[in-house]
C-alpha positions in Angstrom: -27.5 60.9 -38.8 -30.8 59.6 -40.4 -30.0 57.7 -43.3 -33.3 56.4 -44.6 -32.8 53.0 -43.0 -34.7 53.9 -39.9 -31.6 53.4 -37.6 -29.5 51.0 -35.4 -33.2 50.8 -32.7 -35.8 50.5 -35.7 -33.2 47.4 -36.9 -32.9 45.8 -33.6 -36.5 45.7 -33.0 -37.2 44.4 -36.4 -34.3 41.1 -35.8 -36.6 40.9 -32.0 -39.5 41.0 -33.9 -38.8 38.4 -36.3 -36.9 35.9 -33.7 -40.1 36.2 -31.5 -42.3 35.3 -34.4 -40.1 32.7 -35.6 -40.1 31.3 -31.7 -43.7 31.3 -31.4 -44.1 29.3 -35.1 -41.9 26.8 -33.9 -43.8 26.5 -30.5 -46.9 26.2 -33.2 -45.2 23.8 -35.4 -43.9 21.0 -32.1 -48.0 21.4 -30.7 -49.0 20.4 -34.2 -46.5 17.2 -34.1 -47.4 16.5 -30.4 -51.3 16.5 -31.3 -50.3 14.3 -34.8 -48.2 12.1 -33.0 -51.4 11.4 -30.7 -53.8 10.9 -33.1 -51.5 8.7 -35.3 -50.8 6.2 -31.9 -54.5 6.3 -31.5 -55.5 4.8 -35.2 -52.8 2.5 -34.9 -54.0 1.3 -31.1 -57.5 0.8 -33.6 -55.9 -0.9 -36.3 -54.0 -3.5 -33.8 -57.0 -4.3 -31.6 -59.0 -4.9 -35.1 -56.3 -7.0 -36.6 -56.2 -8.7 -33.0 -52.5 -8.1 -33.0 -50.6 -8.4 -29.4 -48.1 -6.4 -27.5 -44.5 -7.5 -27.7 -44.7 -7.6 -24.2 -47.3 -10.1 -24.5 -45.7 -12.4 -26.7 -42.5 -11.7 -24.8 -44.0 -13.1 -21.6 -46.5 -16.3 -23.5 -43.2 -17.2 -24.6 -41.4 -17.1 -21.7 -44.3 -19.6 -19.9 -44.0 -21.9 -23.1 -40.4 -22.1 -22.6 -40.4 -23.2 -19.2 -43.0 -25.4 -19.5 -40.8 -27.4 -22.2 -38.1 -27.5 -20.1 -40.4 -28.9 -17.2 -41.6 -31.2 -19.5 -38.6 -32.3 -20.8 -37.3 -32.9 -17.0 -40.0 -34.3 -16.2 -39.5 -37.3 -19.0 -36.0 -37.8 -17.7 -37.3 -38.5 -14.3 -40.2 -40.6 -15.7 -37.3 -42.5 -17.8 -35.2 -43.0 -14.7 -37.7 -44.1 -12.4 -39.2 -46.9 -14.8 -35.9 -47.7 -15.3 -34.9 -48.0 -11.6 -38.3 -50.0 -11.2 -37.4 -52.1 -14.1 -40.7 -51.4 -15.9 -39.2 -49.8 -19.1 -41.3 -51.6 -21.4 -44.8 -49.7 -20.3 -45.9 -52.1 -17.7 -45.5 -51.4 -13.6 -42.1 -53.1 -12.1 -44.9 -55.3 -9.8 -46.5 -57.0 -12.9 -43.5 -57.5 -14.6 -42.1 -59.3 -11.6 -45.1 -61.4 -11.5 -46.5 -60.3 -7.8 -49.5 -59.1 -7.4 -49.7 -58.1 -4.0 -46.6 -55.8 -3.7 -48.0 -52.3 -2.5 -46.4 -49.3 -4.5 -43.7 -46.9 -2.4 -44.7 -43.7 -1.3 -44.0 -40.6 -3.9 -41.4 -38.5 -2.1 -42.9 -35.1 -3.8 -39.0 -33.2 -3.3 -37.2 -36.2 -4.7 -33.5 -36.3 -4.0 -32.7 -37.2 -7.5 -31.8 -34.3 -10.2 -33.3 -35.5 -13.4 -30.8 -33.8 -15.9 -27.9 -36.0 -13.7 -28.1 -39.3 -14.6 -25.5 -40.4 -11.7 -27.9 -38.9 -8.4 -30.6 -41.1 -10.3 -29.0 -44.6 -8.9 
């Protein structure tokens, strides 16, 4: 029955063996990347704040304020535009100078204005 190979047990244990070393090297070998994937974030985290570089997130959201306070802007010359031209002072001067009295008093500013600046028909 022995035929010099050791046997059907001495072979099993060897193919355990080998699968339990080759378990714990690849257990070895994903703590090494772990551990290099750390320290590799970390220089790069050094690098950035050196080069003062930002965060996409950052830039995402400065660029999100600068957008909306173009478009404020830009609806805010519309309503500018409309009201000197409702007052009739389009050319730079207030509507009471260019009607010649002096002693008109200026309206109130209504601060929630009824008129929608982007349409031009709510503005008359």
């Amino acid at each position: 029955m022995n035929d010099g190979m050791g046997g059907p047990n001495k072979r099993g244990r060897f193919f355990d063996d080998l699968a339990g070393m080759a378990g714990g090297a690849f257990s070895v070998m994903a703590g090494a990347r772990a551990e290099i994937e750390a320290a590799v974030k970390a220089q790069v985290e050094i690098v950035a704040q050196k080069l003062e570089l930002v965060r996409r997130e950052d830039l995402d959201a400065a660029l999100e304020v600068a957008r909306r306070a173009r478009e404020e802007a830009s609806a805010l010359s519309l309503r500018v535009a409309a009201l000197e031209a409702k007052l009739g002072g389009g050319e730079g001067q207030p509507a009471s100078k260019a009607e010649g009295s002096s002693s008109v008093e200026p309206e109130a500013v209504d601060p929630n204005p009824k008129e929608d600046p982007t349409d031009p028909a709510s503005l008359s």
